[in-house]
C-alpha positions in Angstrom: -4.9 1.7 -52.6 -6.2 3.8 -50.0 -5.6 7.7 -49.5 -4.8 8.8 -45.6 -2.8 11.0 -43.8 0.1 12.0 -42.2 -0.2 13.8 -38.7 1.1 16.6 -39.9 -2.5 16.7 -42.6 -0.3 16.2 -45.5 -2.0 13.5 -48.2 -0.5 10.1 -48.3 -0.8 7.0 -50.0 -1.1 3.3 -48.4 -1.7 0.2 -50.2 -2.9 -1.6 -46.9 -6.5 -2.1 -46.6 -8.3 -1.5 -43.6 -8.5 -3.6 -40.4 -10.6 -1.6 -38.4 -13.0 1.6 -37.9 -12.1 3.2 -34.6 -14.6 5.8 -33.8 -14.8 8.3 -31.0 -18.3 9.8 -30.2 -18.5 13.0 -28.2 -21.5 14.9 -27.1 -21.1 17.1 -30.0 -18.5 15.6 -32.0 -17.3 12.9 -33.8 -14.3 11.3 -35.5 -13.6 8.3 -37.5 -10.6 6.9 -38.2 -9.3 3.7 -41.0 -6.5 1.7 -39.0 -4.4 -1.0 -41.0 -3.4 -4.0 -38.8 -0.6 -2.0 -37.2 -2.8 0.5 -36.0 -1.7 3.3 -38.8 -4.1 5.9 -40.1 -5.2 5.4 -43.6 -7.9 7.6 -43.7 -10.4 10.0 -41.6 -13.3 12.0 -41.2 -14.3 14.4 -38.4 -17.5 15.9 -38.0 -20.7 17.7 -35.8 -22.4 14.2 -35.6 -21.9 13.8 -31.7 -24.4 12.3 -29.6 -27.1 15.0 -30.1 -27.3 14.7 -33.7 -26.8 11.1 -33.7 -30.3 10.2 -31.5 -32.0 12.5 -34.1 -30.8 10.9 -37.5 -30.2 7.5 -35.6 -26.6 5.7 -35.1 -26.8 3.5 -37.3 -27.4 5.7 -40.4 -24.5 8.6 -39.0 -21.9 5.5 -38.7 -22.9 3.9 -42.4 -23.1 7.2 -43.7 -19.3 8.3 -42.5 -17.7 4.6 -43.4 -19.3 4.9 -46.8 -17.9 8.8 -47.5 -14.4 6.5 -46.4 -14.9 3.3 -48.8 -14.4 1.2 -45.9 -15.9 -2.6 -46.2 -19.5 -2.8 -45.3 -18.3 -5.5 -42.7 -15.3 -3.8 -41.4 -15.4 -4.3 -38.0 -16.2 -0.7 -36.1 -14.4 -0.4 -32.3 -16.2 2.8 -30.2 -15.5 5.0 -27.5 -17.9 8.1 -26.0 -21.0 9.0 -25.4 -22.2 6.2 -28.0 -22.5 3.9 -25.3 -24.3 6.5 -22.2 -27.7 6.0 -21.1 -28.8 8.7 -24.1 -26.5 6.9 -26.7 -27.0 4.4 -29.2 -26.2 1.6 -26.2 -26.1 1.6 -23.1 -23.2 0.1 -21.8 -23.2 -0.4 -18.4 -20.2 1.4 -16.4 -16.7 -1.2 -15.2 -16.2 0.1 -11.6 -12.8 1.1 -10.3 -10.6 0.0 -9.3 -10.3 -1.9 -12.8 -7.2 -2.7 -14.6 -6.7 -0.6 -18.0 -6.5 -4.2 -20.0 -9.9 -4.9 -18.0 -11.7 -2.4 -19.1 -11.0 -2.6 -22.8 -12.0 -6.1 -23.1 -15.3 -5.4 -21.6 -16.8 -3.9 -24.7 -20.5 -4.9 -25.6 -21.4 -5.3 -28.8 -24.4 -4.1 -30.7 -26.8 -6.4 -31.7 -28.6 -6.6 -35.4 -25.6 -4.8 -37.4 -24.0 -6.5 -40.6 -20.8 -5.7 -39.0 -19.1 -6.5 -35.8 -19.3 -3.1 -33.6 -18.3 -2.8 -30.0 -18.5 -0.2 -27.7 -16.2 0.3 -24.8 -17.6 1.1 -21.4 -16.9 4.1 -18.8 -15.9 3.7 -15.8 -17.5 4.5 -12.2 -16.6 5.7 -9.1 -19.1 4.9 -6.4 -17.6 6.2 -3.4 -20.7 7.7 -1.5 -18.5 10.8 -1.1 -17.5 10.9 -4.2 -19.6 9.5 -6.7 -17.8 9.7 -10.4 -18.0 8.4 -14.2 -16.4 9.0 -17.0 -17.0 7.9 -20.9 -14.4 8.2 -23.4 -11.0 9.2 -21.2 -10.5 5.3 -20.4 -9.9 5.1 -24.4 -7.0 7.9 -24.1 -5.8 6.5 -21.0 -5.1 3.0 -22.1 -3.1 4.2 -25.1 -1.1 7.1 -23.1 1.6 4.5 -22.8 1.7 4.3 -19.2 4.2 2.2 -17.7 3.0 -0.8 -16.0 4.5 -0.1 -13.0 3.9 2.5 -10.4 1.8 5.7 -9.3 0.6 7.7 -12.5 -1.6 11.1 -12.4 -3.2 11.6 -15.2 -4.5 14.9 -16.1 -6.9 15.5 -19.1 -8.4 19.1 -19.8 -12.0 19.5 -21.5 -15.1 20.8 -20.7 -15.2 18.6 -18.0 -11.7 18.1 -16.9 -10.8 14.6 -15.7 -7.7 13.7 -13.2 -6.8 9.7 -12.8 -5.0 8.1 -10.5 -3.6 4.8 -12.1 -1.4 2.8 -9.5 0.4 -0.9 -10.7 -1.8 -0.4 -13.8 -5.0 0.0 -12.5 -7.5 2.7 -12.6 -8.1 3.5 -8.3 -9.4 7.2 -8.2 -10.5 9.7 -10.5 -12.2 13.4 -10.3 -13.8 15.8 -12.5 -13.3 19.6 -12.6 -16.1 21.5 -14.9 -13.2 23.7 -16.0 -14.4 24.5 -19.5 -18.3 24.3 -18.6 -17.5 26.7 -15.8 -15.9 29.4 -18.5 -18.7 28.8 -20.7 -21.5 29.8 -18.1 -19.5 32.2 -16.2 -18.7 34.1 -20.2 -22.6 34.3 -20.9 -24.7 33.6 -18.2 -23.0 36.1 -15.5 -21.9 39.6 -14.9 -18.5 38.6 -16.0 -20.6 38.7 -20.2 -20.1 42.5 -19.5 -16.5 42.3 -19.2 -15.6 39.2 -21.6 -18.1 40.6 -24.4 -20.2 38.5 -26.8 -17.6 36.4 -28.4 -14.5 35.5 -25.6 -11.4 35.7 -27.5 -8.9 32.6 -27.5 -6.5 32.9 -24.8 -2.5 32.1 -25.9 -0.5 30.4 -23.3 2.5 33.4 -23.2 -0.6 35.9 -22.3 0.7 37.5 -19.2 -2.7 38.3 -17.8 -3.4 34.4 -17.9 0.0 34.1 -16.0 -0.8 36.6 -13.4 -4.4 35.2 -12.6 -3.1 31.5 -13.1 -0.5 32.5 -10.2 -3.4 34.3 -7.9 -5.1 31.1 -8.0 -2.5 28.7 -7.4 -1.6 31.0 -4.9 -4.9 31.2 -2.7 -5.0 27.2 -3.0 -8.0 27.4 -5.9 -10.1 29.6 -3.7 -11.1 31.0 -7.0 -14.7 32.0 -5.8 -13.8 34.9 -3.9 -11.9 36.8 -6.8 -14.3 36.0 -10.0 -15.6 39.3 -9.6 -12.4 40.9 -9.7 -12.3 40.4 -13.1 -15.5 42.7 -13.5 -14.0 45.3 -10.9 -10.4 45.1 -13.0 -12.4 46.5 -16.2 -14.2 49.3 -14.5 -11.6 50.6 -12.2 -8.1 49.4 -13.8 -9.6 49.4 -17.8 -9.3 45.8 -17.9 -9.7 44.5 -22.2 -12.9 42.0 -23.1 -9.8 39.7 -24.4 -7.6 41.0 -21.3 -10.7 40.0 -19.0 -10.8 36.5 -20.9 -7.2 35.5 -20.1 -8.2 36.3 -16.5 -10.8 34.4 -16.4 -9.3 31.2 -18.1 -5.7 31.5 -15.6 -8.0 31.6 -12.9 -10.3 29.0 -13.4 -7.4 26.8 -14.8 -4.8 27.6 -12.3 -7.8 26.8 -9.8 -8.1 23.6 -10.9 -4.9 22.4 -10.5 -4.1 23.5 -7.2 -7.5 21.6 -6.4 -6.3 19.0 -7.9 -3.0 18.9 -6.2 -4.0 19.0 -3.0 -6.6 15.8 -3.6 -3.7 13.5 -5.3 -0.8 15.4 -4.0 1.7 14.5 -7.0 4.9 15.6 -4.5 7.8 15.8 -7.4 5.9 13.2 -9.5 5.8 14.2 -13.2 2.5 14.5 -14.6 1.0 13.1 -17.3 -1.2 15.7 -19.7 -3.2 14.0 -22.4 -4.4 17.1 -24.1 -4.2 18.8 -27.6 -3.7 22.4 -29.4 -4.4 25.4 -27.4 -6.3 24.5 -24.3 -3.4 21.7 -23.9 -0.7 24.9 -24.0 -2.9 26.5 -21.4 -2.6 23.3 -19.2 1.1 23.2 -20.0 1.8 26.7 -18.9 -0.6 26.4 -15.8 1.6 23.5 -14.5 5.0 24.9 -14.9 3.7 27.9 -13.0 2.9 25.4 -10.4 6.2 24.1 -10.5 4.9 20.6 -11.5 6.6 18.7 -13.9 4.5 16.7 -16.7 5.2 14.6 -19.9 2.4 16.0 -22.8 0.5 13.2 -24.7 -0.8 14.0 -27.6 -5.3 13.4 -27.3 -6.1 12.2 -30.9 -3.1 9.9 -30.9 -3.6 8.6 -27.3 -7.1 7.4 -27.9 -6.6 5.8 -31.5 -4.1 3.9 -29.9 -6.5 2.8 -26.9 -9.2 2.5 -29.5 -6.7 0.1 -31.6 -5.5 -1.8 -28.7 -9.3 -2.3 -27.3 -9.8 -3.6 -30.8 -6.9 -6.1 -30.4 -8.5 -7.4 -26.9 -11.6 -8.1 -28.3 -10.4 -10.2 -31.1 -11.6 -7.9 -33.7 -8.4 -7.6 -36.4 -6.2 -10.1 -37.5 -7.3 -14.1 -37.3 -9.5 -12.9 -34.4 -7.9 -14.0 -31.4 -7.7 -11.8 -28.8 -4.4 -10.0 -27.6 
């Protein structure tokens, strides 16, 4: 009998063992998740065991060390997604360029040699258009279990530190961008003239904030020109008595908003719903910013999104069930 968990974070019981250990590994993160053989949750861990603590402690031991704090089988197979398979990672695994269809890319994991268990890691995907030279690591896990229909133009938009937009046409990956939304905040908050106005700590922004609103709509406005009105925000505290919190939401409408005009004018969505893969706050944000814009969008939840591309990667590759591959 295994304990899990509901969605909702509520304790709950399941007498199915586990089938597989689906593991996303961010930079700075890192979450592990049980699946039974339909891909349900039994149990999970999340942690500060990204890729920067991993290469210190060693991937190997991290990984052992969270499945064994789980119960899970020493040879339960292990599918991964992230930075676990970049050039700094545990394996390199070498980028699928696009286009590529979504199935494609899933059943090109690589597996890693010398482990008493069978552990894959999916690849990224590259874009290498000399004008605009892209990868990615991790998103092609949320995209594949988005539940994109097979057929037609999709824009896919997912919010982060580094913002990604796909385009996926007759299920397959053509085009994709990256705005450094969140890295962009980060600097700008303590490494300009904008720390005087946002103070030490930047408060979190709510989506109903009207001063997010009002700088979300100068941006979308001025078609993401966002570089001429940064230092607004500074003028807005000295002459106007703009708030450190106030002069946060300012800075996250207009570096959001900025974004997504950008964005619209490379893809140009026309009426086309698009599809936000995104989670708590920063997904509100997103949600607000593009119903300001007038743009219609369906919200996928992130953490579901890619445990289901990390269980349906799993599938491809033979690695629950009698082993054949989906």
């Amino acid at each position: 009998m295994t304990t899990g968990l509901h969605r909702n974070g509520e304790a709950s019981v399941s007498h199915d063992k586990p089938s597989i250990a689906a593991v996303d590994w961010g930079t700075t993160r890192m979450r592990v998740w049980l699946l039974d053989t339909a891909g349900r949750v039994l149990d999970e861990r999340r942690s500060d065991d990204g890729l920067l603590t991993a290469r210190s402690r060693g991937f190997s031991v991290v990984l052992e060390q969270h499945l064994a704090a789980l119960r899970a089988p020493v040879t339960l197979p292990v599918i991964i997604c992230g930075m676990a398979g970049s050039r700094q990672g545990w394996l390199e695994v070498p980028y699928v360029d696009v286009p590529a269809p979504i199935g494609g890319i899933l059943k090109s994991a690589t597996a890693v040699k010398g482990e008493r268990s069978d552990i894959r890691i999916i690849p990224g995907l590259a874009q290498r258009l000399q004008s605009e030279p892209e990868v990615l690591r991790g998103e092609e896990t949320q995209l594949a279990g988005a539940d994109l229909p097979e057929k037609g133009r999709h824009i896919v938009c997912m919010p982060g530190t580094h913002s990604k937009w796909i385009v996926v046409e007759e299920g397959v990956v053509s085009r994709f961008g990256t705005w450094m939304t969140g890295e962009l905040f980060s600097l700008l908050a303590s490494h300009s003239i904008l720390r005087h106005s946002l103070g030490e700590k930047p408060s979190t922004v709510a989506a109903d904030n009207a001063t997010f609103r009002h700088w979300c709509e100068t941006a979308l406005a001025s078609g993401g020109d966002i570089a001429s009105r940064l230092f607004s925000i500074r003028a807005a505290g000295l002459l106007h008595g703009l708030s450190p919190d106030e002069a946060a939401a300012a800075l996250s409408g207009l570096l959001i908003g900025g974004e997504i005009a950008s964005a619209r004018r490379v893809y140009e969505p026309g009426r086309q719903e698009i599809v936000l893969i995104s989670s708590g706050a920063l997904g509100a944000l997103y949600g607000t910013a593009l119903e300001i814009a007038g743009m219609a969008f369906r919200p996928v939840d992130a953490d579901e999104a890619v445990r289901a591309g990390l269980f349906a990667a799993a599938r491809r590759n033979g690695m629950i069930g009698n082993g054949v591959a989906a």
